[in-house]
N, C-alpha and C positions, 0 to 999 in steps of 0.2 A: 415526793421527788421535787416538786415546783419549790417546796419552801428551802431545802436544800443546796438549791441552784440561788435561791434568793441570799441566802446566808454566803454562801462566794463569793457572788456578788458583793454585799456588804465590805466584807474584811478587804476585799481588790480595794474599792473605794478608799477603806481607810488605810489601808499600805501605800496607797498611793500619797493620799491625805499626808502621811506618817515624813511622805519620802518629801516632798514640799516643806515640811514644819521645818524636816533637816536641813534642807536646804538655807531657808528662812534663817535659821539657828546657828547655823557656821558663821553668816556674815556679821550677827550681833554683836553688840562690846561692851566688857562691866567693866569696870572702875573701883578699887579696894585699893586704902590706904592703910597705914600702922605708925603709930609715935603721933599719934593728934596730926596725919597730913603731913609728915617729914617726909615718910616716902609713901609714893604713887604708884600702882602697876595696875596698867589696863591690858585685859585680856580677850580673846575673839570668843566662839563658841567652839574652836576646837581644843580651849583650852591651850590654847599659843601664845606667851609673853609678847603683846606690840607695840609694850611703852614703859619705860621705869623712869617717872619722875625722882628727884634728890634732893631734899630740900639745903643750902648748902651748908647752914648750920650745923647739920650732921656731919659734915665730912669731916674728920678731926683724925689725922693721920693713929693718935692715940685711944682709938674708938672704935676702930675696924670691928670688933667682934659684934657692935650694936647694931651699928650700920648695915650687918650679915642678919642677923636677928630679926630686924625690920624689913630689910628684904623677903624672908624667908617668910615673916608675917604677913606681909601684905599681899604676896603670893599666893600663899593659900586662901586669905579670904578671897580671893577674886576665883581660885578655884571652886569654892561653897556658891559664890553667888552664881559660876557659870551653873552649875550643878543646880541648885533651885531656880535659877529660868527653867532650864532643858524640864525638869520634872514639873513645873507648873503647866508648860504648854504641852504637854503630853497627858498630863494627866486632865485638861482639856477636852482631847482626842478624846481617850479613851474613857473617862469617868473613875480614872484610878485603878482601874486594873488591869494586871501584867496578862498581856493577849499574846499566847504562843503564836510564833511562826509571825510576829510585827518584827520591825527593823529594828535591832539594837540600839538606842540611842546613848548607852552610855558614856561613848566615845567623845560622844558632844558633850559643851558647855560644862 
């Protein structure tokens, strides 16, 4: 029964642990560009747009559809890089595996 109460224990620890990381993890910020550094978009850990550099080169009234492209590409990288922070510092925590009844964190980064 004592080892039991110990094991509780434990998992409280690292939920708590879990809910700190999140915490930690919301405020962080990546950086992912597309077109060799044309365009810039830095993003938070909640996966939130809070910056879209342009390089002006690019802007060429007769080019919108690249300009779209590049966006949409640099976009997602910075969604992959929030995504492998969040699963680097989790997997951290936990040694890599998915512990029922932890805090979701796929929300983040």
């Amino acid at each position: 029964m004592k080892n039991f109460a110990n094991m509780f224990s434990q998992i409280s620890k690292m939920q708590e642990k879990m809910k700190a990381i999140q915490k930690e993890l919301e405020s962080r910020e990546v950086e992912a560009s597309a077109g060799g550094d044309m365009v810039t978009v830095k993003m938070n850990g909640k996966k939130e747009v809070i910056e879209i550099k342009i390089n002006k080169e690019v802007v060429n009234p007769d080019e919108v559809e690249m300009l779209e492209d590049l966006l949409v590409a640099a976009i997602n990288q910075a969604q992959t890089k929030v995504q492998e922070v969040v699963s680097e510092e989790m997997g951290k925590l936990t040694g890599g595996l998915n512990i029922p009844g932890m805090p979701d964190m796929s929300g983040l980064m």
